[in-house]
C-alpha positions in Angstrom: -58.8 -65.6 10.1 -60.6 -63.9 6.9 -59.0 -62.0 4.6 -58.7 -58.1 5.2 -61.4 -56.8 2.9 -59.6 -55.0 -0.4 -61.6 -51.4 -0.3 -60.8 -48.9 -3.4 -60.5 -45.9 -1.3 -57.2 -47.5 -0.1 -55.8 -47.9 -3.7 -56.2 -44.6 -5.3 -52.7 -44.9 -6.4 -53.2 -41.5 -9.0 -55.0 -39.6 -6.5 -51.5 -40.6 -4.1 -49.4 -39.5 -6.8 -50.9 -36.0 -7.1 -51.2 -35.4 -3.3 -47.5 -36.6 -3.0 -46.0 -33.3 -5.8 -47.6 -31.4 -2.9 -45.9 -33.0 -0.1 -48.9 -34.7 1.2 -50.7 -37.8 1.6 -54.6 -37.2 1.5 -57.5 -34.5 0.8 -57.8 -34.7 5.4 -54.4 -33.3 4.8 -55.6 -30.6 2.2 -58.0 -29.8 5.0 -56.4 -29.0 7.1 -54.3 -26.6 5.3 -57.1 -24.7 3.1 -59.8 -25.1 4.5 -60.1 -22.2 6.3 -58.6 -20.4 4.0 -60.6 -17.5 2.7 -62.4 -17.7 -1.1 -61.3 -15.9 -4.2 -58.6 -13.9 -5.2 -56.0 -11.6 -3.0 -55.2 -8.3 -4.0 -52.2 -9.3 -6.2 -55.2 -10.8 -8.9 -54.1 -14.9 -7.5 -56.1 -17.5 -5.6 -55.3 -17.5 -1.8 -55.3 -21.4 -2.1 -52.9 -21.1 -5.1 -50.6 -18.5 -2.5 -51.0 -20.9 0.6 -49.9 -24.2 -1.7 -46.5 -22.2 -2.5 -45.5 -22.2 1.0 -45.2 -26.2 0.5 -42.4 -28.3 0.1 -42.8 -28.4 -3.8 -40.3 -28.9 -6.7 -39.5 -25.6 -8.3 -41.1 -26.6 -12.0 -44.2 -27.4 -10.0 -43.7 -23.7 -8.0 -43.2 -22.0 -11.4 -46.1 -23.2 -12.8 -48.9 -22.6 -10.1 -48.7 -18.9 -11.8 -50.2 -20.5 -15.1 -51.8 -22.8 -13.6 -53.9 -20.1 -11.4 -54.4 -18.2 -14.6 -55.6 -20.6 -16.1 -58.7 -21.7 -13.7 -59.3 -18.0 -13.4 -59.7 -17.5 -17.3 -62.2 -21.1 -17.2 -63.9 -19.4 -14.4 -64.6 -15.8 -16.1 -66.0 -18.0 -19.1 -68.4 -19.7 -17.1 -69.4 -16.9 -14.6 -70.4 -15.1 -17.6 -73.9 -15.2 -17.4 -74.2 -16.4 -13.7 -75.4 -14.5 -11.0 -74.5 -14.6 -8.6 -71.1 -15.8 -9.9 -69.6 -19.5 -8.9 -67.0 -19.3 -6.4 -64.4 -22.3 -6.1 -64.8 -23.9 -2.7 -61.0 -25.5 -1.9 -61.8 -28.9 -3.0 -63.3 -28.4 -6.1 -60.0 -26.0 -6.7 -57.8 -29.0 -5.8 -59.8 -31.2 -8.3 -59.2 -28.8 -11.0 -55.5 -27.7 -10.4 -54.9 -31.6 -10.1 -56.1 -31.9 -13.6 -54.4 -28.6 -14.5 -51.1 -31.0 -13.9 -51.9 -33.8 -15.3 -53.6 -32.6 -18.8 -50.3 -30.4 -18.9 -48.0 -33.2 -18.1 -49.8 -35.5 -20.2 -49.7 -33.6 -23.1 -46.5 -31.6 -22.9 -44.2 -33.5 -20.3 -45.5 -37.5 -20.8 -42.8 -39.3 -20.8 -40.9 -37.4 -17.7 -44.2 -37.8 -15.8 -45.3 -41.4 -16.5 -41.3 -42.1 -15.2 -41.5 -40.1 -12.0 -45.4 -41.8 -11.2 -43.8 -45.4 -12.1 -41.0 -44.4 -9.4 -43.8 -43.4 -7.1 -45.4 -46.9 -7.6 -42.7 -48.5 -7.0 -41.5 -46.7 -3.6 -45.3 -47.2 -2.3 -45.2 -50.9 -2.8 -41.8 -51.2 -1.4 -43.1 -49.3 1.6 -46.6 -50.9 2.3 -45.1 -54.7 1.5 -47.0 -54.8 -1.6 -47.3 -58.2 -3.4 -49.4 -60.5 -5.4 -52.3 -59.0 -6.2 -52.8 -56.3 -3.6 -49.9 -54.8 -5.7 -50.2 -51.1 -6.9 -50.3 -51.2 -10.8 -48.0 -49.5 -12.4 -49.0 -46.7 -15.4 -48.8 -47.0 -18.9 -49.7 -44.9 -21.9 -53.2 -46.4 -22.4 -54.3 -46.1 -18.8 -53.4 -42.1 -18.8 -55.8 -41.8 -21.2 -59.0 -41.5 -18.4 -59.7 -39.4 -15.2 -62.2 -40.2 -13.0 -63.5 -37.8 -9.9 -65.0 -39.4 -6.9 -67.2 -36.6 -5.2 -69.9 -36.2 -3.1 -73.3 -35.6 -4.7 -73.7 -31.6 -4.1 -69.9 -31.2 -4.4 -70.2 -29.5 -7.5 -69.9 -32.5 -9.7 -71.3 -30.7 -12.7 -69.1 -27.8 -12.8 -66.3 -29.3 -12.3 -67.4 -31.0 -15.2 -68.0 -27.7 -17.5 -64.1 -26.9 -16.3 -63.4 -30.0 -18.0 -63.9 -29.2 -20.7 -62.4 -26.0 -21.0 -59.4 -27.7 -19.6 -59.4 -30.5 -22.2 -60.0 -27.7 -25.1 -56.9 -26.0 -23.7 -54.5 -28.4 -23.7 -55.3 -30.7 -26.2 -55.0 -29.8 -29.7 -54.9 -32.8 -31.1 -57.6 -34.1 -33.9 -60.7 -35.6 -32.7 -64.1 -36.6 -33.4 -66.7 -35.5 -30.9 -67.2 -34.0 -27.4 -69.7 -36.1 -26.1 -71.5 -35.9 -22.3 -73.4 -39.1 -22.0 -76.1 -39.3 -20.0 -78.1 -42.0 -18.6 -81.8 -40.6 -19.0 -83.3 -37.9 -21.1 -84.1 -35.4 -18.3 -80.5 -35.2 -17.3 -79.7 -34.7 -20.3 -82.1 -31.4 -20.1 -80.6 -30.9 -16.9 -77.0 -31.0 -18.4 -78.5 -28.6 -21.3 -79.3 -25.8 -18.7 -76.2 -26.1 -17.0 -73.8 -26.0 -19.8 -76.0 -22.9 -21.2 -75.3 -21.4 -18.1 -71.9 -22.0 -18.0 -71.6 -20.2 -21.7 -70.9 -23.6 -23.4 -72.1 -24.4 -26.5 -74.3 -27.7 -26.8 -76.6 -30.1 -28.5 -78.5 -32.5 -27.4 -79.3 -35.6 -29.9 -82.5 -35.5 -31.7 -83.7 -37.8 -33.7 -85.4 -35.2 -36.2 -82.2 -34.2 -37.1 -79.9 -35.6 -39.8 -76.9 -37.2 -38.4 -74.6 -35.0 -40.9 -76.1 -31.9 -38.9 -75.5 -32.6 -36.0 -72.1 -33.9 -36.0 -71.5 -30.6 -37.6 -72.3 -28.6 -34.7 -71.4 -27.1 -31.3 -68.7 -28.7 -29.5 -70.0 -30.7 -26.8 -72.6 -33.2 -27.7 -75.2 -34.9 -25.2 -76.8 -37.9 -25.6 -78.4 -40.9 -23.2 -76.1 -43.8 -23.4 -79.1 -46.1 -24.6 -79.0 -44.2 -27.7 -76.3 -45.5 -28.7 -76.1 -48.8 -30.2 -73.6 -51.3 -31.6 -75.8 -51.6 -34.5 -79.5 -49.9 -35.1 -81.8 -52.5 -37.1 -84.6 -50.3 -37.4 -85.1 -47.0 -39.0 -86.9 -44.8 -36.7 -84.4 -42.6 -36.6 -84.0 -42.9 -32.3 -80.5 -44.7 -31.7 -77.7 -44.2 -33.7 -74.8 -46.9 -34.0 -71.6 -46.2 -32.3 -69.6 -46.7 -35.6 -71.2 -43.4 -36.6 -69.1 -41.8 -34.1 -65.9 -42.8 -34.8 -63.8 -44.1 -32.0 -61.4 -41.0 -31.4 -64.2 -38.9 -29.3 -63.1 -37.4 -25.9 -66.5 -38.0 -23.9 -67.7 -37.1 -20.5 -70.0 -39.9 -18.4 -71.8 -39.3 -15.3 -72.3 -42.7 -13.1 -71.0 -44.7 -15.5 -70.0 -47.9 -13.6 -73.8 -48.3 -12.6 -76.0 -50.6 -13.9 -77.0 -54.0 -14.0 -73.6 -56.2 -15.0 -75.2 -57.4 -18.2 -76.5 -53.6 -19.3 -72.9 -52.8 -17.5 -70.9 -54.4 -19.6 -72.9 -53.4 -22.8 -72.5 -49.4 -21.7 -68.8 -50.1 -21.0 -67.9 -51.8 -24.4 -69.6 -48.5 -26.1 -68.0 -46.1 -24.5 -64.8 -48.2 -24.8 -65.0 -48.3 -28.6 -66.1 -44.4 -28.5 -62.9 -43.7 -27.2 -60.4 -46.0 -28.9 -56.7 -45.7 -28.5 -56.4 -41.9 -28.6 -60.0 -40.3 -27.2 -60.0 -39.9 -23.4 -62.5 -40.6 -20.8 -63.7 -38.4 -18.1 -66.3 -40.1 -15.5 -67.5 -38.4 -12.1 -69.4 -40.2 -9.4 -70.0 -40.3 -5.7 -70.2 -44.1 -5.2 -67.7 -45.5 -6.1 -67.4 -47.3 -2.6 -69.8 -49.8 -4.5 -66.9 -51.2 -6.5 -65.7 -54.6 -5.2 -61.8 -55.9 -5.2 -63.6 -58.8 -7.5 -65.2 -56.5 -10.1 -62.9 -56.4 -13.4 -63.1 -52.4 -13.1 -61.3 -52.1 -9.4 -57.9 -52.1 -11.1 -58.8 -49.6 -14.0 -60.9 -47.3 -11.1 -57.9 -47.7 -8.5 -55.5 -46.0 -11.2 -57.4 -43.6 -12.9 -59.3 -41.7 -9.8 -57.8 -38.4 -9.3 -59.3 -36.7 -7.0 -61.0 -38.3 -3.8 -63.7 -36.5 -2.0 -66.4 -38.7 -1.2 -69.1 -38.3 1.2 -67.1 -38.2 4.3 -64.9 -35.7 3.8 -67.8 -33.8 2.3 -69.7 -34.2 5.9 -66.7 -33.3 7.8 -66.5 -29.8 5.9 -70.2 -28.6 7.1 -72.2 -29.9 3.8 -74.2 -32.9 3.2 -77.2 -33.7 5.7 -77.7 -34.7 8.7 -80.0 -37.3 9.7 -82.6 -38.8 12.0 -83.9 -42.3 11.9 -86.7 -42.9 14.1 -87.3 -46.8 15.4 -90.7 -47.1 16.2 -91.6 -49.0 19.4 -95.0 -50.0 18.0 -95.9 -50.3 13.8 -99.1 -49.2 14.4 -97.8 -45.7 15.1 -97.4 -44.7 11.5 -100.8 -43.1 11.6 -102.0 -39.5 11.4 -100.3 -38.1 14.7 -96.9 -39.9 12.8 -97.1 -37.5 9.6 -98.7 -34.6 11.6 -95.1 -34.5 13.1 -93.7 -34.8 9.7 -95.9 -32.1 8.2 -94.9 -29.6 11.0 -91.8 -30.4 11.6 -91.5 -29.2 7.2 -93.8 -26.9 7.7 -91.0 -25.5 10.4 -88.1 -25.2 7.8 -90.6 -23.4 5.4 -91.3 -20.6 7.4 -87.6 -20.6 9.1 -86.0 -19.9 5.4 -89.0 -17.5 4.0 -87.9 -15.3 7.3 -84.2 -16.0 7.5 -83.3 -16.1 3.5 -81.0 -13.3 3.8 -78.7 -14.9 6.3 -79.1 -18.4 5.0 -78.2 -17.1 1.3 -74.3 -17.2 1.9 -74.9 -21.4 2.6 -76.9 -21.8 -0.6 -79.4 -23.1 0.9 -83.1 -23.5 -1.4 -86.7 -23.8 -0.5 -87.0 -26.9 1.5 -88.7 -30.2 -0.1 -90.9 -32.3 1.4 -89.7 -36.3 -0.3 -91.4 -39.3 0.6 -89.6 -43.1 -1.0 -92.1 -45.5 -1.3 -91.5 -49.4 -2.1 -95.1 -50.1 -3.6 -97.1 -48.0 -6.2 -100.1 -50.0 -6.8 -101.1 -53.1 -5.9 -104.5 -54.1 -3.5 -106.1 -51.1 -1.7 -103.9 -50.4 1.1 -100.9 -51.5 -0.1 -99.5 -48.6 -1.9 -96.9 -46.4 -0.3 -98.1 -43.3 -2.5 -102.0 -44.1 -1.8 -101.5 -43.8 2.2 -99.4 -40.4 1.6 -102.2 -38.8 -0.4 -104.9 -39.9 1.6 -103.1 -38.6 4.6 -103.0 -34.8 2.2 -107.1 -35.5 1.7 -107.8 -36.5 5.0 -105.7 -33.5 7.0 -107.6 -30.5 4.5 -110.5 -32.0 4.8 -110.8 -33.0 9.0 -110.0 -29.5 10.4 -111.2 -30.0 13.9 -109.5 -33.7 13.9 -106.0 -32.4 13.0 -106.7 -28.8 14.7 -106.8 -31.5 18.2 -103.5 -33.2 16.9 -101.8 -29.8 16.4 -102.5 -28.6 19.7 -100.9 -31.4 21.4 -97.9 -31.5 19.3 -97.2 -27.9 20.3 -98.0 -28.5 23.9 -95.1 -31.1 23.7 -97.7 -34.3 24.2 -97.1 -37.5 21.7 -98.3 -40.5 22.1 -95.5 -41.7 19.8 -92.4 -43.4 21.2 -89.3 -44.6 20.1 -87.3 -47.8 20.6 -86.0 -46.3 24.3 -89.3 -45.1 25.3 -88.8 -42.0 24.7 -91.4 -39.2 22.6 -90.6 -38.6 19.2 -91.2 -35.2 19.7 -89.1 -34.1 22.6 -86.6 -32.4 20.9 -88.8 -30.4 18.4 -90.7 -27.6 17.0 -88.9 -24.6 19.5 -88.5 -22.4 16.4 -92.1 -23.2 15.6 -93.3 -22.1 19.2 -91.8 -18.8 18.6 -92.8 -18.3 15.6 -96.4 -18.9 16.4 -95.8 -17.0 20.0 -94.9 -14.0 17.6 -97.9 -14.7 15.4 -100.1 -14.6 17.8 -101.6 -18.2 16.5 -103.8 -20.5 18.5 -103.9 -24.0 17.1 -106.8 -23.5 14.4 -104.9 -20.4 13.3 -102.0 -22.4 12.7 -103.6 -25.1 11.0 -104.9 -22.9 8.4 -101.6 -21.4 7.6 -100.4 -24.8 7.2 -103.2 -25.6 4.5 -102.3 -22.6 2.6 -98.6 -22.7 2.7 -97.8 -26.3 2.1 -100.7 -27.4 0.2 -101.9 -23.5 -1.1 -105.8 -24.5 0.2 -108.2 -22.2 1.1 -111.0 -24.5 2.0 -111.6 -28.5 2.3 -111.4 -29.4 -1.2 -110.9 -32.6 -3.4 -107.5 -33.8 -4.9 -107.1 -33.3 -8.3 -104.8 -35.6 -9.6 -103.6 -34.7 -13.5 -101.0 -37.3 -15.4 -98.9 -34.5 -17.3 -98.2 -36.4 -21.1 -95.6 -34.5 -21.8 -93.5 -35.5 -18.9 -92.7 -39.1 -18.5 -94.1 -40.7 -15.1 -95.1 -37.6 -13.5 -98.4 -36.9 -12.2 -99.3 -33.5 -10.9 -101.5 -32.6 -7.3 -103.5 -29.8 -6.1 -106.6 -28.9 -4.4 -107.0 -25.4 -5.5 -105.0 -24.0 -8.9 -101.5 -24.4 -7.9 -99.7 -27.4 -7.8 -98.0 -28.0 -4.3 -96.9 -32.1 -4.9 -95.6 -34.6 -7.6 -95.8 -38.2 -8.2 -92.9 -39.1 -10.3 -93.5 -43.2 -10.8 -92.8 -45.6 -13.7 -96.7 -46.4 -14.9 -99.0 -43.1 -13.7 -102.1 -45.0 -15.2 -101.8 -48.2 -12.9 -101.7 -46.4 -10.0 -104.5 -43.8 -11.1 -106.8 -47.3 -11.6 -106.7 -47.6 -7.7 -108.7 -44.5 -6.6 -110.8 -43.3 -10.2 -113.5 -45.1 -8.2 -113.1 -42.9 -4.9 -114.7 -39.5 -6.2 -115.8 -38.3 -2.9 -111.6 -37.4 -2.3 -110.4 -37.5 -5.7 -110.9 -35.6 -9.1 -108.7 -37.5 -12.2 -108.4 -34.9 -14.5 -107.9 -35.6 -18.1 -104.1 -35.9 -19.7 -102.8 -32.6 -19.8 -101.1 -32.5 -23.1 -99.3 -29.0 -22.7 -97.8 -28.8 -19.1 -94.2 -29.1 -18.8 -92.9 -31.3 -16.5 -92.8 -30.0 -12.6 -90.0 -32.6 -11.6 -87.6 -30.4 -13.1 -89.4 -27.1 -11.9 -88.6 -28.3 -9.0 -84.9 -27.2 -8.7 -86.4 -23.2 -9.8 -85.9 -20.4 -7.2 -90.0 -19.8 -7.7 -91.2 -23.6 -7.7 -94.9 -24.0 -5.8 -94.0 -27.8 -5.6 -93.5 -28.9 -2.1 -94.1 -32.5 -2.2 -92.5 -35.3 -4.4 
C-alpha cells in the first residue's frame, strides 16, 4: 500500500498554535463565526470581529489584550487610509491575519520565553494526540525559527496590504537596532507596482537605482525595494546595477513576495541571500498563495510547516464568494477553434462590458473593475501559423474588416444557433448571452447594429482599418494595438521584435509603427480605473 502523501496544509503547526489561544482549530472554524459578521467598527469605537472573538473561550491576558490589540490595527489602518478613497476596510480574514501577528510580534518581543514554552507544550500535546513519530513528527520551536512569518493567501486576498500592516506592525513592536527594511521583489515592474501601493498607503519608500550612490540610499526612507537579482554575493563589474549583499549588512528585517519560486538552482541562490540578509537577529516576512507546490521532500517543508501563520489559501477564499469561477470547454472536434469559436468569446466579453458600464453603481460594493479580455498562448513566433498571438490578432483584423461575414455569425449566435459542440454533444452556447438579448431588445439593435457597437467598444473602430502594431521601448516586452488612436490590446512577450519579423511582410492587415521611445508602459495602465486596454 503507498504511503499517505505528506501535504503542508496538514502541518501548519504555528497556524494550529494561534487558532488554538482562540479555542479553535482552523480558519473554516473562523468562518463560521465571523463571517457574517458585519465590517468596521460598533458604536463603542471597536471592531465587531474584535467584540465577537471576546465571547470565546480565551485566557484572560489574551481577553485583556484584544483592547490594545484592536487599537492598534485601527491606528495602522488610519495611517494607511490616509490618502485612500475610498478607504480599505478589513474583510475578517485579513483581520485574523493581522491580530494573529499582533500576538505573536507582541509575544515575541515582550513575552518570548513564556510563549515559546506554552507553543512547545502545544507541540507536544498535538503529537501525542495525532500518534506523531519519525519524521511526520511536528517540530518543535526554537529562538531561531520565531524569527520568520510567512502568510499563505489567496491571490486577491489582499496580500499586499496586509503587507503595508506589516510593517507598521514590525515598526511598532520592535525597537531594536537594524539595518534596512527591505521589500524584495522579483521583477522591476512589481517593484513599481509595490511603489504605488506603499505611496498609497502613506509609507515612505525607495526603490534601488543604480544612479544613486549606495551611501544615499541606505540613508533614506524606511522601507527599501529592490528585485532580488539585484543583489549579488559579489558584483565583479562596475556598472553600478547589482549591489553585493555584504553591503547590506545581515541584520535587515525584509519582506519577500513568492519567494520559494524559482528554479531549484536560482532557488537556492535567492534563498542563501536572503538568508545572509537576515542573519541571526533580522526577521523574514514572505506571503504567497502556492504554497501547495512545496513537497514533503523539498528541504523548505519543515521551515514552511512552522513558520506559516495564517492559512487562507484558495479554497477557503472560493468558499467566501471571491476568486472566479470557471468554464472549461472540451471541444468535440479541433477544427472548431475557428471564427464562430472567438465570436462566442468576443460576445460573450463584450456582455460583461456593457453589464458593468450599466450596473457599476451596484457592483461597486464587490469591487469589481472593468473586465479584461486575456488570452495565454504557448508559441510566440515560430513558422506562419504557428503562433498563438498571430491567430488572435488575425482573428481582431479579420472581424473589423469582414462586416457582413461576422454580421451572419452574430445573428446566429443571438438566435441561439452554434454549430459548436462540446464533448456531450451539446452547443456551447446554450446557456449564454440572456443579458445580451435584453440589452440589445432594449437597444433596439438588429445584428449589424450590434456589430458596430462591438467594433467601437472593444476595439474603439469606426471603420475597417489596419492594425497598427507599435513595440513601446520604454516598456520591456510590450507591444501596443490599435486600429484607430486608442489603444484597446497589449502584447506583453519576452522578444517583441521576433515576433514583429512574422507579419512586417503582411501590409495589407498590418502597419509596424516605429519604436515609440516616450509611451509608458500600458501593462501597468491596465489595473487604472480609466484604462482603454481591453485585450492582453
Amino acid at each position: 500500500m503507498p504511503k499517505a502523501q505528506k501535504n503542508l496544509q496538514n502541518y501548519l503547526i504555528l497556524n494550529k498554535f494561534l487558532n488554538s489561544l482562540f479555542g479553535l482549530k482552523n480558519i473554516e472554524d473562523f468562518q463560521k463565526l465571523l463571517k457574517m459578521t458585519q465590517e468596521g467598527l460598533n458604536p463603542n469605537k471597536e471592531y465587531y470581529f474584535t467584540t465577537v472573538l471576546r465571547t470565546l473561550n480565551i485566557s484572560k491576558d489574551l481577553r485583556q489584550k484584544l483592547n490594545q490589540y484592536d487599537e492598534n490595527i485601527q491606528e495602522y489602518m488610519r495611517n494607511i487610509n490616509l490618502k485612500r478613497d475610498p478607504p480599505i476596510r478589513l474583510k475578517y480574514f485579513q483581520y485574523l491575519a493581522v491580530l494573529f501577528t499582533e500576538i505573536y510580534l507582541d509575544n515575541l518581543f515582550n513575552n518570548l520565553n513564556s510563549f515559546l514554552s506554552k507553543f512547545a507544550e502545544f507541540v507536544f500535546e498535538c503529537n501525542k494526540k495525532e500518534k506523531k513519530a519519525g519524521v511526520n513528527v511536528y517540530l518543535y520551536p526554537d529562538k531561531q525559527s520565531m524569527r520568520k512569518l510567512v502568510y499563505w493567501a489567496a491571490t486577491g486576498s489582499g496580500k499586499t496590504i496586509l503587507m503595508h500592516i506589516n510593517i507598521l506592525q514590525f515598526q511598532k513592536y520592535y525597537k531594536g537596532d537594524f539595518d534596512n527594511f527591505l521589500l524584495i521583489t522579483p521583477n522591476e515592474g512589481l517593484s513599481q507596482q509595490h511603489k504605488i501601493e506603499l505611496e498609497l498607503s502613506n509609507i515612505k519608500n525607495k526603490i534601488f537605482e543604480p544612479r544613486i550612490t549606495i551611501e544615499r540610499w541606505f540613508g533614506e526612507n524606511p522601507v527599501k525595494i529592490i528585485e532580488i537579482y539585484k543583489i549579488k554575493k559579489e558584483v565583479t563589474s562596475q556598472e553600478g546595477k547589482t549591489i553585493p549583499v555584504d553591503a547590506f549588512g545581515n541584520n535587515n528585517i525584509i519582506f519577500v513576495d513568492e519567494g520559494h519560486k524559482g528554479h531549484s538552482t536560482e532557488a537556492q541562490v535567492w534563498k542563501n541571500v536572503r538568508k545572509q540578509l537576515v542573519g541571526n537577529k533580522g526577521f523574514t516576512f514572505e506571503y504567497s498563495a502556492t504554497f501547495g507546490e512545496i513537497k514533503a521532500k523539498d528541504d523548505t517543508f519543515n521551515e514552511y510547516a512552522s513558520s506559516i501563520i495564517f492559512d487562507y489559501r484558495y479554497r477557503y477564499f472560493y468558499e467566501d464568494g471571491f476568486g472566479k469561477d470557471y468554464e472549461i470547454l472540451n471541444l468535440k472536434n479541433p477544427e472548431d477553434y475557428g471564427d464562430e469559436y472567438f465570436t462566442v468569446a468576443l460576445l460573450s466579453f463584450y456582455e460583461q462590458i456593457i453589464y458593468y458600464q450599466n450596473n457599476k453603481a451596484d457592483i461597486k460594493n464587490f469591487n469589481i473593475e472593468n473586465p479584461l479580455m486575456i488570452f495565454v498562448g504557448t508559441f510566440v513566433s515560430g513558422k506562419q501559423g504557428n503562433s498563438d498571438i498571430l491567430i488572435i490578432i488575425e482573428f481582431f483584423v479579420k472581424f473589423i474588416k469582414e462586416k457582413e461575414t461576422f454580421t451572419g455569425i452574430i445573428g446566429e449566435l443571438i438566435a441561439g444557433r452554434c454549430n459548436i459542440y462540446d464533448s456531450e454533444d451539446q452547443s456551447i452556447i446554450r446557456f449564454k448571452f440572456n443579458y445580451l438579448r435584453d440589452f440589445i431588445k432594449s437597444k433596439g439593435f438588429d445584428e449589424k447594429k450590434l456589430y458596430l457597437d462591438i467594433c467601437k467598444t472593444l476595439f474603439y473602430a469606426e471603420s475597417p482599418s489596419k492594425l497598427k502594431l507599435i513595440e513601446l521601448k520604454n516598456a520591456d516586452g510590450e507591444i501596443g494595438l490599435k486600429f484607430g488612436s486608442k489603444y484597446f490590446g497589449l502584447i506583453n512577450i519576452g522578444n517583441p521584435s521576433s515576433f514583429l519579423k512574422i507579419i512586417e511582410e503582411d501590409t495589407e492587415n498590418y502597419i509596424i509603427s516605429p519604436k515609440s521611445h516616450f509611451e509608458k508602459s500600458l501593462f501597468y495602465q491596465i489595473e487604472e480605473k480609466d484604462s482603454n486596454i481591453n485585450f492582453l
